[in-house]
C-alpha positions as CSV (number, residue, x, y, z in Angstrom):
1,X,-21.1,-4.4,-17.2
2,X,-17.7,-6.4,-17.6
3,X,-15.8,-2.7,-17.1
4,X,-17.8,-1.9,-13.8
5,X,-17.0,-5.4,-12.8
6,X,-13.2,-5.0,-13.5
7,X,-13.3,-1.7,-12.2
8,X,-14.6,-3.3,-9.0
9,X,-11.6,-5.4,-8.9
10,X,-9.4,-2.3,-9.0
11,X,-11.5,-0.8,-6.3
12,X,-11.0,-3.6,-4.0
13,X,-7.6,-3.7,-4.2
14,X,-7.4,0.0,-3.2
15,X,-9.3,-0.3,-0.7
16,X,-6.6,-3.2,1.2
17,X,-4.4,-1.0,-0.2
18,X,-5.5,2.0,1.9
19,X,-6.3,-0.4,4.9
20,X,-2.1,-0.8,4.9
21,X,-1.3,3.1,4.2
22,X,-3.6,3.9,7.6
23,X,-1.5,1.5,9.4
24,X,1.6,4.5,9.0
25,X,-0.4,6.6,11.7
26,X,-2.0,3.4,13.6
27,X,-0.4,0.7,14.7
28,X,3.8,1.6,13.0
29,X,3.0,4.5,15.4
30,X,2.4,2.9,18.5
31,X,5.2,0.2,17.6
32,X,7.8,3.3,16.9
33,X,6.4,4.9,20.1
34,X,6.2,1.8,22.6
35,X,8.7,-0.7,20.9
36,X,11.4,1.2,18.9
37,X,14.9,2.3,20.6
38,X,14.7,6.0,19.4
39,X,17.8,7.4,21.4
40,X,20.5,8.9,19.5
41,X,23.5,10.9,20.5
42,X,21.8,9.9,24.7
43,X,18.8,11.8,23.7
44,X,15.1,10.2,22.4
45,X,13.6,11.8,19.5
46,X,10.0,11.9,19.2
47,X,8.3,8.8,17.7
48,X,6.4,11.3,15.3
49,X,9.3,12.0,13.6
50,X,9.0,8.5,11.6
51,X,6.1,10.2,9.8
52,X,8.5,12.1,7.5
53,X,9.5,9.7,5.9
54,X,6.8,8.9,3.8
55,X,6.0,12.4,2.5
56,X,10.1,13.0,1.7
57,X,10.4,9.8,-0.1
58,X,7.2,10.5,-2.0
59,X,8.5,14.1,-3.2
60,X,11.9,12.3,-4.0
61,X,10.5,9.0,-5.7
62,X,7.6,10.6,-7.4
63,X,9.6,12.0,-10.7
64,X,11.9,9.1,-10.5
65,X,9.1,6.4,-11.0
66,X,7.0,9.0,-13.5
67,X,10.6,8.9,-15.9
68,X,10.3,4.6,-15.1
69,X,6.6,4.0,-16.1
70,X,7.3,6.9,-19.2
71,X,10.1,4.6,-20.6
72,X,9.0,1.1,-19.8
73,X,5.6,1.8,-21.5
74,X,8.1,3.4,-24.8
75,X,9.8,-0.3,-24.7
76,X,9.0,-3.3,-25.5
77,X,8.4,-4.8,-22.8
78,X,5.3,-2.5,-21.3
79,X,3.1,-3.0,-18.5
80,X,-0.4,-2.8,-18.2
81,X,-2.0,-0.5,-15.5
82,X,-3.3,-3.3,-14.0
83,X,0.3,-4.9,-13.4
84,X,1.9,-1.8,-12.0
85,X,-1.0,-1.7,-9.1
86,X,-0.1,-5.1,-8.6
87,X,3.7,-5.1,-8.3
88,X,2.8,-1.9,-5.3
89,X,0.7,-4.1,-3.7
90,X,3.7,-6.7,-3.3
91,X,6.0,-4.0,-2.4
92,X,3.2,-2.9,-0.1
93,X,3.5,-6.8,1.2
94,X,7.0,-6.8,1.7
95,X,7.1,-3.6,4.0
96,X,5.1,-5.8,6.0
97,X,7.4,-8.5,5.9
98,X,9.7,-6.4,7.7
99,X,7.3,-4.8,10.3
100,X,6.4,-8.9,11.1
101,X,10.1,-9.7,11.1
102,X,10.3,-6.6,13.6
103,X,7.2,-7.1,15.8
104,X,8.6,-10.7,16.7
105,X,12.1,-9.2,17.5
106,X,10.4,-6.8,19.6
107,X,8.8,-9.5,21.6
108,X,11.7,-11.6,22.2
109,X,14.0,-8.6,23.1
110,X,11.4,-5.7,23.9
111,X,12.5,-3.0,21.6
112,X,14.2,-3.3,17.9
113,X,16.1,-0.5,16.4
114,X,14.6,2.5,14.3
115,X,16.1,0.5,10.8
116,X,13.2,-1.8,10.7
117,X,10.9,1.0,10.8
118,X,12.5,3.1,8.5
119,X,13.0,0.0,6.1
120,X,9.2,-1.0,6.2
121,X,8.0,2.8,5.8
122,X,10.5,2.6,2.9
123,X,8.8,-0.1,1.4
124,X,5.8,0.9,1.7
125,X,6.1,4.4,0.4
126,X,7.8,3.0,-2.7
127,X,4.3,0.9,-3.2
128,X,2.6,4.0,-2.8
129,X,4.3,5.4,-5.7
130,X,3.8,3.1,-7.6
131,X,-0.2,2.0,-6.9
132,X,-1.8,5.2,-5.9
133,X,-1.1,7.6,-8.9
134,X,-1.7,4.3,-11.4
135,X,-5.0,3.3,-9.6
136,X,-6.5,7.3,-10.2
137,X,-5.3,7.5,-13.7
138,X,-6.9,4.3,-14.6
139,X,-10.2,4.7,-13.1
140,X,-10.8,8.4,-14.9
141,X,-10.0,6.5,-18.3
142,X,-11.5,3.6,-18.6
143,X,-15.0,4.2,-16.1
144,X,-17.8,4.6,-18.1
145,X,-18.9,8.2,-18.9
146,X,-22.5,7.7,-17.3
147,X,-21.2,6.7,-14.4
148,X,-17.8,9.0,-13.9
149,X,-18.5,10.9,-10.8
150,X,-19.8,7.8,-9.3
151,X,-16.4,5.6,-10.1
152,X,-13.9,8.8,-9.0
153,X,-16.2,9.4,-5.4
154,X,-16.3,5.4,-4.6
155,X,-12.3,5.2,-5.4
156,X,-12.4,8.4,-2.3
157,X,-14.7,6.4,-0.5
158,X,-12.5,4.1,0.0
159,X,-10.0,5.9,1.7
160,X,-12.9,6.4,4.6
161,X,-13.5,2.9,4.6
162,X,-9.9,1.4,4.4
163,X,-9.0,3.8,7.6
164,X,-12.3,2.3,10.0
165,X,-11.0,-1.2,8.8
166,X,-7.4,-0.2,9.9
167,X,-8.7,1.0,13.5
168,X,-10.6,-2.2,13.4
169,X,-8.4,-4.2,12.7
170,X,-6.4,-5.1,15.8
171,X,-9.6,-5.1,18.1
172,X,-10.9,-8.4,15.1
173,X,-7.9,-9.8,15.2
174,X,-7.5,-9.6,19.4
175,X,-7.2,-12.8,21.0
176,X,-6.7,-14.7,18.2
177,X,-2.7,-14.7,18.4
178,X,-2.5,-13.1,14.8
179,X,-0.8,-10.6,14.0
180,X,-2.1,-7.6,12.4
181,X,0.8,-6.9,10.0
182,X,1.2,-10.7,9.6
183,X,-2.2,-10.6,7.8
184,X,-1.6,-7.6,5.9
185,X,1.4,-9.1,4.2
186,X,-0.4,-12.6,3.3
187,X,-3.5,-9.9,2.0
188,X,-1.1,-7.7,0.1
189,X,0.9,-10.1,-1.4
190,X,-1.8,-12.4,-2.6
191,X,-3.7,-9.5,-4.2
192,X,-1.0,-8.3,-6.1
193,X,0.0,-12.2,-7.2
194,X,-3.6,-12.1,-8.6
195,X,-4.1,-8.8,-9.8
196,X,-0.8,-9.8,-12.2
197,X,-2.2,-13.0,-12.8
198,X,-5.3,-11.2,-13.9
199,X,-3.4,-8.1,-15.8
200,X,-4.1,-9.5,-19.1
201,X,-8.0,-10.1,-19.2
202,X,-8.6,-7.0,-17.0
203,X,-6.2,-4.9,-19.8
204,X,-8.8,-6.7,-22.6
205,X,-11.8,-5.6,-21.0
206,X,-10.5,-1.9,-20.6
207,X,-9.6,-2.0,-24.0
208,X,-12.5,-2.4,-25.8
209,X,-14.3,0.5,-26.6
């Protein structure tokens, strides 16, 4: 019982984390569409081209950070599972950071260059990395055997889930003069502050056979 519970934990933090990845096609979309300055050379390229950024960066960071975890877990100075998810949600965080920092530029001056953009999807493609392959691995290790296929189809789950909160999200937040992104930074980055805090006992519980 205090595996599912941890396990829970993990789940929940997915699931924001997902809520954040939907924003790529969501609301970064419409911002690189209606408030980005995409001309170059005199001409405008389309605002759909921002989306390759995440799948290059993934093909290009992916062996990078396997070769990182691989020799920090060989040192000394390891990190739990737990941690790693953490540290992508607060790089997760701070691509919002930037997308804040941009959507208030682009209300003072009406459009921002494409570098915030490409800075936050950056960001956020790096916590990617880092979270998503992490998250899978430890949830087919440490769920319980009974309950396997029920653990591995909830963690898909919430995929489905995190992308109806995403298209919610701006419609729960309208009129309230808060930002979307502005909440999904104070989310991320509080999740992973706790999920680090919480490393150690969550680690302990996963351990014990």
């Amino acid at each position: 019982r205090r595996r599912v519970a941890a396990l829970a934990v993990v789940v929940l933090v997915v699931t924001v984390f997902f809520v954040c990845v939907a924003q790529a096609g969501g609301s970064m979309a419409l911002f690189a569409d209606q408030q980005t300055d995409r001309r170059v050379a005199g001409h405008d390229f389309p605002a759909t081209w921002f989306q390759v950024i995440n799948p290059v960066l993934v093909l290009l960071l992916a062996p990078l950070f396997a070769l990182l975890w691989t020799r920090i877990n060989r040192s000394r100075s390891t990190l739990p599972d737990t941690a790693k998810i953490g540290l992508g949600m607060i790089v997760m965080g701070l691509g919002f950071v930037v997308m804040t920092m941009a959507q208030r530029r682009a209300d003072a001056l009406g459009i921002v260059g494409p570098e915030w953009l490409i800075g936050a999807y950056t960001l956020q493609t790096i916590g990617e990395v880092m979270l998503t392959p992490i998250a899978l691995a430890l949830l087919s290790r440490v769920a319980p055997e009974r309950i396997m296929g029920l653990v591995m189809g909830l963690f898909l789950m919430t995929v489905g889930f995190a992308n109806k909160v995403a298209g919610s999200l701006e419609a729960m937040l309208a009129g309230s003069g808060i930002q979307p992104h502005a909440v999904l930074m104070a989310v991320s980055i509080m999740l992973g502050l706790a999920l680090l805090a919480l490393a150690p006992r969550l680690t302990r519980i996963f351990d014990r056979t």
